[in-house]
Each structure stands twice: as C-alpha cells, then as structure tokens.
N, C-alpha and C positions, 0 to 999 in steps of 0.2 A: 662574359663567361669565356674561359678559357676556350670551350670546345670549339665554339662557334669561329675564333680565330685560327683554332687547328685546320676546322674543316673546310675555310674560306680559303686558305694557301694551300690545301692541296686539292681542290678544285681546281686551282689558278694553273698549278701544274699539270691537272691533268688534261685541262683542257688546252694545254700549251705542247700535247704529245710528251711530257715527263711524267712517264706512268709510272716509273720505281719511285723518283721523290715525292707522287702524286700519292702509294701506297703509306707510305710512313708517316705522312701529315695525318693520313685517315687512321693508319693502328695507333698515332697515340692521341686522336680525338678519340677514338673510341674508351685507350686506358683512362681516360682523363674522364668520358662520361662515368663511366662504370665505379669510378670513386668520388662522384660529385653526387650530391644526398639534396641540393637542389633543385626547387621546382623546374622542371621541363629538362631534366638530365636525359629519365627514358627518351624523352622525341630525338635527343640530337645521338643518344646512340645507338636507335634504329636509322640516322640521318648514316651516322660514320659507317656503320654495318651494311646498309645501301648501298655508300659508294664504293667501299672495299670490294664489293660483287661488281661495281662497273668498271675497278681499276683493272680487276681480277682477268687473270689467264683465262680462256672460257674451261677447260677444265676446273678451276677453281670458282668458278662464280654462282655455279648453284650452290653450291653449301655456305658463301654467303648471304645470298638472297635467302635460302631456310632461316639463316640466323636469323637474318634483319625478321623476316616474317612471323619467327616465336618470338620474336622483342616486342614484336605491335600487337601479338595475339595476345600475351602477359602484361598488356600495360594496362593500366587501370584508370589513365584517362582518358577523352575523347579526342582530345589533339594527337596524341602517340595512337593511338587506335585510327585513327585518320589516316594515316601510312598505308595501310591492308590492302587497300585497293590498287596502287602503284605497287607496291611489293608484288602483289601476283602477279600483274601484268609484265614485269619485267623477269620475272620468272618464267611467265609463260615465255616469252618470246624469247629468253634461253633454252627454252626447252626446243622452242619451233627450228632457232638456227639450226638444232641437234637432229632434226626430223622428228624428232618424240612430239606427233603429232595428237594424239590422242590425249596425254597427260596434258602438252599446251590447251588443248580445248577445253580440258576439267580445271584451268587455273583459269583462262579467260572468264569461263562461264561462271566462277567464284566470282572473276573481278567484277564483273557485271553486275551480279547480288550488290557487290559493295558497292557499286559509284549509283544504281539504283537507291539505295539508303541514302549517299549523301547527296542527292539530287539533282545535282547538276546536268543538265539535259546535255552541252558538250561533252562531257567526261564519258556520258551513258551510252552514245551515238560514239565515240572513239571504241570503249570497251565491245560494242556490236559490233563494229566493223571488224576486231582484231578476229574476233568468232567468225567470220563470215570469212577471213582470209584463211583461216585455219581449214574451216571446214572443205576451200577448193583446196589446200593442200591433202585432205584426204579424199578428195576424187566424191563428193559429197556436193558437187554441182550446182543442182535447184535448190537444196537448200542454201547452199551460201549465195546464190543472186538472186534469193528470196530478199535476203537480207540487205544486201546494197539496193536490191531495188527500192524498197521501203523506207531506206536512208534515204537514194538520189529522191523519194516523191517528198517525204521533210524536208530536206532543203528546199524543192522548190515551191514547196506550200509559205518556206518561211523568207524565200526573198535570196536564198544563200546559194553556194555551190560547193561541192568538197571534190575536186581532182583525184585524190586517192579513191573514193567512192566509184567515181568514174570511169577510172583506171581499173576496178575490181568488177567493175559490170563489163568491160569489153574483155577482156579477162575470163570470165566465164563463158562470157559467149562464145568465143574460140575455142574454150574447151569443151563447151556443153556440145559444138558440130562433129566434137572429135572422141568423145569418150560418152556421149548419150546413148549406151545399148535399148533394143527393146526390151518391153517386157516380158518375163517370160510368164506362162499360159498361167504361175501358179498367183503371181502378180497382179493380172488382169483376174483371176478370179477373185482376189481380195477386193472386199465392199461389191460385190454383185451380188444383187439379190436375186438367185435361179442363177445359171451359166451363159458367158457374157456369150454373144452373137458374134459367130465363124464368117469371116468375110472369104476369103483367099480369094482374091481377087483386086483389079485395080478399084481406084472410086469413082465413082461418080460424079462429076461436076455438070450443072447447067448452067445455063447465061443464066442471067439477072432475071425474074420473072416478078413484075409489076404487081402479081397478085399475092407475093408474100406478105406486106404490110397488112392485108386486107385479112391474110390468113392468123397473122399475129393479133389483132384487134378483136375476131374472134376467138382465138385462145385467152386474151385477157379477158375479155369479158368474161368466158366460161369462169376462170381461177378468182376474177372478182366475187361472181355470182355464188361460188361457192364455200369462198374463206369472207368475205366481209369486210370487215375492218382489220382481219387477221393479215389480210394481203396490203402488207406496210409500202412495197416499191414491186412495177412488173414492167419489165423491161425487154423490148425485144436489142437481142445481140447478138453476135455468129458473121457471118458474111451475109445472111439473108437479109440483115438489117443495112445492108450498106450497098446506096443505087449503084447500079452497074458494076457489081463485083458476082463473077462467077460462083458459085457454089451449090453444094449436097442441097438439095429438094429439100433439109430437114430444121425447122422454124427453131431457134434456139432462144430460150426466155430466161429471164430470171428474177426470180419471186423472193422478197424480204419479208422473213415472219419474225416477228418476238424474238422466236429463240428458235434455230432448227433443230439441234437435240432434244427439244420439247415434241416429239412427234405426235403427241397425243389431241395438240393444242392448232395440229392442219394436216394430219397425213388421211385420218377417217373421212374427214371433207371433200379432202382431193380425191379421193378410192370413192366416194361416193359420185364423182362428177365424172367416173370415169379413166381417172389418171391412175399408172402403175408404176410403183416406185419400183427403180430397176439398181440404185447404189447407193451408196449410204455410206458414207467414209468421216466418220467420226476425227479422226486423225488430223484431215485437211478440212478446217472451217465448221468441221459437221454439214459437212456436203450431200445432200442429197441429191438425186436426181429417178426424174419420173418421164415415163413414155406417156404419150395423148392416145385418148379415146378412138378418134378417128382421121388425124392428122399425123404426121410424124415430127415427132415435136421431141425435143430433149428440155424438160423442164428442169432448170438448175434452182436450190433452195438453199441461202444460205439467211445467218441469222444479221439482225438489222443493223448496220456500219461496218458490216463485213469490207474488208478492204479487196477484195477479192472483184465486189460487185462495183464499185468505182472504177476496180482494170477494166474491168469486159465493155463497161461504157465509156471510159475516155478510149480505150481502142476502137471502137466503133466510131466512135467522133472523129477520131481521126483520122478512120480511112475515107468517111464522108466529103470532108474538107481537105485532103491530101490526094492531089492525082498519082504524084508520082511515089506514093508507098502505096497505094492500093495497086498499082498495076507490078509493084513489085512483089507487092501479096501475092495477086493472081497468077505469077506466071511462076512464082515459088509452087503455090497450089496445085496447076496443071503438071508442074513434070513431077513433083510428089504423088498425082494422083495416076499418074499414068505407072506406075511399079505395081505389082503383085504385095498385098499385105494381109497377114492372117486375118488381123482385127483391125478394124478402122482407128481404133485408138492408137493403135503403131503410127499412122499417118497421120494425127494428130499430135501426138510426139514429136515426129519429124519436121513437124513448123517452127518447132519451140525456138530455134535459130532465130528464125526471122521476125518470129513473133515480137521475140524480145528486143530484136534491132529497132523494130519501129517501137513500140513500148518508149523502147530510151529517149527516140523523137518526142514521142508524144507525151509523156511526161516534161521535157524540157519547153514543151510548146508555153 
C-alpha cells in the first residue's frame, strides 16, 4: 500500500531532524489514505494525521492530534479505534508542555479509560503515571504520590522497577516539605463526627513503654469479643507498636471488616463495647475511626485488602527491623513535637516528609 511507503520515508526524515521533508511524506500519506477505499485505509490515516501533529510546530499540533482523534472516534473498526488511547495521551502531553494543566489531566484520565479497555497492565501503569505527573504539576501533591507510590509497591510485588516512577516519588517528596499547608480549622472539621479536639500546644511524646503491647491484646480482644467473625484482620500499628520508638501514650489499631461503608454490619457492635466513632471519611478508603472505652486508643476501620492497611504494617515492620530509620523517625518526631500545634493532626501532617522517605525504603525492601 502506497501509504504505508509514504509514511515509512517520512518517519525516516523526521527522525533524521528533516522535519519539512518529514511534513510532506506525512500530507501526502495522508491524501493518498483518504482516497484509498481499502481495507485498513482509516488506521493509516489516523497513522498520517498522528504524525503531522509530531512533525507539527507546537502551535500547530493540537489541531492535529483533534484530527487524528475524530479519525479514531469515526472509525468503525477495532484496529483504527485502537489509536484513541495514544491519541489522547499525546494530546495530553501537548497540552501539559503548554501548562494547560487541567485539560492535560481530563485527556490523561480519558487515556486511562482506554488502555484500561485494552488491557495491557504496561500501557495502564504508563497512562497512571502520566496522571500522577500531572496532578504534582497542579500542586495536588498526595494525590499524585498516592499514585507512584502504588505503582513503585507493583513493581516491587512484580519483581520490576520503573526509574521515572522513582524519580516522581522523590519529586513529591520535595515538594510535599515545601508546599504541604496545614489544615485549615474548616478541613479538620470535614469527617469529624462532633468537633475535632483543640490542642494548641506542643505534643507529647513518651519513651517506649513495655506495657503498650499488653494494652493493645486487650483492645483486641475487646474488638474481637465484640464483632466476631466481622473483625477480618486487628492489627496493632503507630509507633506504640514499634520497641524502643518514642511516642504519644495513644495505642493505634486497625481493624478489617467486610466492607466499612457497611456500618450497619460493626459500628452498633463497637458502640455497644464501648467504642466512639469520632471520623468517617468516605472519600479516603471509607475510613473510619473510633476513640476506646477506657484506654486512648485511635481505632482505624478500613474495608478488607484495603491497601492502606498493608502501609501501616509494612511501616511498622520496618521500623522494627530498621535502627537507623526508626531513630530517624524519632528524632523527626521530637523536634516536630516540640512546636506549638492547634490540632495534633497538623503534627501529624508534618511527618508526611519522612514518612514517605522510609515508606520508599520499605517498600524497596
């Protein structure tokens, strides 16, 4: 087929830095599709229309990639339809060089839809990341090293490693120490159930105290006693759970049910044994969290293979087995905890840094 010969020699040019003779192979593969009535015409002149948007001026090249992208949305087979996904993504990332950071994100988040459809777990983890770089180019922080971080733990579930991935997680880290405001008072009242607890003051930290474990095996047992078989996984985690790491007097657990937006299915259970649900954040996980009876306890509730309850435990693990990120936990902790902070949730915030720096350890571990 003629096109296919068009569009091979000006490839050759343009990948040879002959971007004018690279342009005119591509405008008359493209005349040459658009009058060819055989099979696989559309695919190659969504192909030509593509590359006219890479030969293209960057002013000129979005309104190639539009074209090429109504060619793929108007074709009527599965192979020319196959196009949609690389068409947006190369749109997005015309948009991103432009700062049109926001349109980039609604073309990513399209490509994503598509490479989801055609399966390919590469293509689907590349289309995630483009999202996840977009969103630190809108100062959208946690969320986007939500997302690498979730990437770097597949790869390492799968044996692999992605450098760009890595490069986007240190990336955020640097910006998450430099642009993570607090919350303001209206923030902290979102998902509190009653009005959250005024600290202003520094926090509190104790040395290690041996009787935490003892105090957590009591709190399980209560949440067992209570929910049954409902209580899927109870995990003690925080710094209490890790010997010889400084921290708040207050035992931190976390309990896998079914489903926590089910609260019908363990919230009456736990109110009956005592426990008071104090958040509820549908949004992240269906997070709940409940204060103890007679202990100070922060009971976390999420639903069962939450990824969420994996972090909290391989962080724990890791400070267990790590001298030197636990002691660089602790002494992050002490001059954090030595500042004035309205809400203890500010200071908990303010680990986020370091949090994540061992995280990325501990996940590579």
């Amino acid at each position: 087929m003629r096109v296919r010969y068009l569009l091979e020699r000006g490839r050759r040019d343009n990948s040879n830095g002959r971007t004018a003779e690279a342009t005119r192979w591509f405008e008359q593969a493209l005349a040459a599709s658009q009058g060819d009535a055989l099979p696989g015409a559309a695919y190659y002149r969504v192909d030509a229309l593509h590359m006219l948007a890479i030969a293209a001026a960057p002013s000129q090249a979005i309104e190639w990639h539009r074209k090429a992208l109504a060619a793929a949305d108007a074709a009527t087979d599965a192979r020319t339809r196959a196009w949609r996904a690389s068409l947006l993504n190369n749109l997005g990332w015309t948009l991103h060089d432009r700062a049109d950071y926001e349109a980039a994100l609604a073309l990513f988040e399209d490509a994503l839809a598509a490479r989801i459809e055609q399966g390919k777990m590469g293509n689907i983890q590349v289309a995630r990341w483009c999202i996840g770089r977009t969103l630190r180019a809108l100062g959208r922080i946690p969320d986007a090293l939500g997302i690498q971080r979730a990437l770097a733990h597949e790869h390492q579930q799968a044996g692999t490693s992605d450098p760009y991935v890595e490069d986007e997680i240190r990336e955020c880290l640097a910006a998450l120490s430099e642009t993570l405001p607090l919350r303001s008072d209206e923030e902290m009242a979102k998902g509190r159930v009653g009005p959250p607890e005024v600290l202003n003051s520094t926090v509190r930290l104790d040395e290690y105290d041996p009787a935490w474990p003892s105090l957590f095996e009591r709190e399980a047992a209560r949440i067992g006693g209570a929910l049954g078989d409902a209580a899927l996984q109870i995990e003690h985690v925080g710094s209490t759970s890790v010997p010889g790491l400084a921290a708040k007097p207050r035992i931190d657990i976390v309990l896998a049910v079914a489903d926590s937006s089910a609260e019908a299915g363990y919230v009456p259970a736990l109110e009956a044994a005592g426990y008071v649900l104090r958040v509820r954040e549908p949004e992240w996980y269906e997070h709940r969290v409940f204060k103890g009876p007679d202990t100070d306890v922060n009971l976390h509730v999420f639903s069962d293979g939450c990824p969420e309850i994996g972090r909290m435990v391989r962080f724990r693990d890791h400070l267990r087995t790590n001298p030197d990120d636990r002691a660089l936990y602790e002494a992050t902790k002490r001059e954090l905890a030595s500042r004035t902070w309205k809400f203890t949730q500010h200071y908990a915030d303010a680990k986020t840094k370091v949090v994540e720096e061992i995280m990325a350890r501990a996940t590579a571990d």
